[in-house]
C-alpha positions as CSV (number, residue, x, y, z in Angstrom):
1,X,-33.6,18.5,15.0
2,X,-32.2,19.6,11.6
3,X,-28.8,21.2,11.4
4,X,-28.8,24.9,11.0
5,X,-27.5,26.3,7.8
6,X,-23.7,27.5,9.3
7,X,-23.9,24.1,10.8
8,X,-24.6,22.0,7.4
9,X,-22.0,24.8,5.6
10,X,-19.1,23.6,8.4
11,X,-19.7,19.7,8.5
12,X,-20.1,19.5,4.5
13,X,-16.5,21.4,4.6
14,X,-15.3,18.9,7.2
15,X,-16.3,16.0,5.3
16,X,-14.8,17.7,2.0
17,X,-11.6,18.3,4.4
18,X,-11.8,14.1,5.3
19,X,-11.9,13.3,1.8
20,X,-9.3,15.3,0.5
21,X,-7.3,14.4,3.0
22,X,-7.8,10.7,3.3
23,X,-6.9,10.7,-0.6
24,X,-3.5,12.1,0.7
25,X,-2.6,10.3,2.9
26,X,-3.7,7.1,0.6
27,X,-1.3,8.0,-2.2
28,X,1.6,8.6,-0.1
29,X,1.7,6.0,1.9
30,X,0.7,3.1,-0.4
31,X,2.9,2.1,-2.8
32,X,3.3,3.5,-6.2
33,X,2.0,0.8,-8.8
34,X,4.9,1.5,-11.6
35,X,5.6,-0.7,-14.8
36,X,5.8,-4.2,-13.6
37,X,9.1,-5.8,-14.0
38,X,8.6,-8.8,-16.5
39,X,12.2,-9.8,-16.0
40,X,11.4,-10.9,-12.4
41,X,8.1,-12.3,-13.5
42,X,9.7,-14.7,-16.4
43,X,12.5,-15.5,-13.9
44,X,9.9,-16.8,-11.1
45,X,7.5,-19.0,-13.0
46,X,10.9,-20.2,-14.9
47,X,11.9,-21.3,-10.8
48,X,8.5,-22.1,-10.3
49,X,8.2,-24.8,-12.7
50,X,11.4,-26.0,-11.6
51,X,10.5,-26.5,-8.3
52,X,7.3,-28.7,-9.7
53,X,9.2,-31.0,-11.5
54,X,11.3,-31.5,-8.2
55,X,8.3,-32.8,-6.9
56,X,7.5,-34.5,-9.8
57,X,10.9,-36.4,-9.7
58,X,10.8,-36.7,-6.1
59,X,7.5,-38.5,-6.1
60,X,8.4,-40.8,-8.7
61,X,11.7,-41.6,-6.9
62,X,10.0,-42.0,-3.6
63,X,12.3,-39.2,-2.2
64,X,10.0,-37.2,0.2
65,X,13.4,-34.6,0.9
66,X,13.8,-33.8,-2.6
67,X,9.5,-33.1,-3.2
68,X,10.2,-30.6,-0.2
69,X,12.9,-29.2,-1.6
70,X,10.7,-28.8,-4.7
71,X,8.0,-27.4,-3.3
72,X,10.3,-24.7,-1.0
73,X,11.9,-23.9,-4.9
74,X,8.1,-23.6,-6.3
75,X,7.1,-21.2,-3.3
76,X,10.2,-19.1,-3.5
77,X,9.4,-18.8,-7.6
78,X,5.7,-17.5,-6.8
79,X,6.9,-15.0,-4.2
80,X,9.4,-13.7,-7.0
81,X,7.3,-13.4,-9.9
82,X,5.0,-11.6,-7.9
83,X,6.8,-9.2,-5.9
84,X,6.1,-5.5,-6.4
85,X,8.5,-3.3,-8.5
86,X,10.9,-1.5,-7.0
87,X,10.8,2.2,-5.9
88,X,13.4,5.1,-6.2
89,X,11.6,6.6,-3.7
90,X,11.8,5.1,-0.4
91,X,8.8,5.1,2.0
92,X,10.4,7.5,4.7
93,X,11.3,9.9,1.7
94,X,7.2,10.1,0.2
95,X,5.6,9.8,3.9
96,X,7.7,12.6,4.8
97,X,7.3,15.0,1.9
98,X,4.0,17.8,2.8
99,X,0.9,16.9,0.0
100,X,0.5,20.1,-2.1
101,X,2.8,22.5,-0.1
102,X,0.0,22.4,3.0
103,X,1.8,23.0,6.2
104,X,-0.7,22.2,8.3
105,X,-3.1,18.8,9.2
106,X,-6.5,18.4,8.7
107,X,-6.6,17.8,12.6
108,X,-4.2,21.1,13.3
109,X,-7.2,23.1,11.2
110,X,-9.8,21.6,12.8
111,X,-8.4,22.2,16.4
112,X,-7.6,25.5,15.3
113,X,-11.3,26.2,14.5
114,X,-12.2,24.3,17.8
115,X,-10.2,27.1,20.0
116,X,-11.5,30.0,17.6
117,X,-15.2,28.8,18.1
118,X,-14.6,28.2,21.7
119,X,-13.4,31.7,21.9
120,X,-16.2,33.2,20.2
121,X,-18.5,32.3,23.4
């Protein structure tokens, strides 16, 4: 049974309503991508290769405690060089702040319309 016209009208504006709103809530809770910070970038694979020839030493002095050691220094290298830039903005701050002045929730509207509908009969 197709929709009725008032029907088609509300559900397109409900899935307009999603969108909008799920594009929201996307940009404030994932982190901004900002400039990345090449400081930290050059400083990790500088650790990184580091840690590999610790390996390499440890290897070729039959030290298995030093190739761990290496390979701890080579992970710890990786994990800087690729960690995200840091924020001025903390999480709690951008999660908090209402998108576009909006008071109210998509779900707040839609209950409200609920109620007014179930009124109406």
């Amino acid at each position: 049974m197709p929709l009725s016209e008032r029907e088609q009208r509300l559900l397109d504006e409900m899935e307009r309503s999603l969108y909008q709103n799920d594009a929201d809530f996307v940009s404030t809770v994932s982190p901004r991508r900002g400039r990345p910070n090449y400081r930290l970038l050059i400083i990790g694979v500088l650790i990184a290769i580091l840690g590999i020839a610790a390996i390499i030493v440890g290897v070729f002095i039959k030290q298995p405690l030093v190739g761990a050691l290496g390979f701890v220094v080579v992970f710890v290298g990786a994990l800087l060089a690729i960690s995200p830039p840091r924020n001025s903005v903390g999480p709690a701050e951008t999660i908090s702040s209402p998108s576009r002045g909006r008071s109210t929730s998509f779900m707040d509207r839609m209950t409200e319309r609920w109620e007014r509908r179930q009124g109406d009969r």
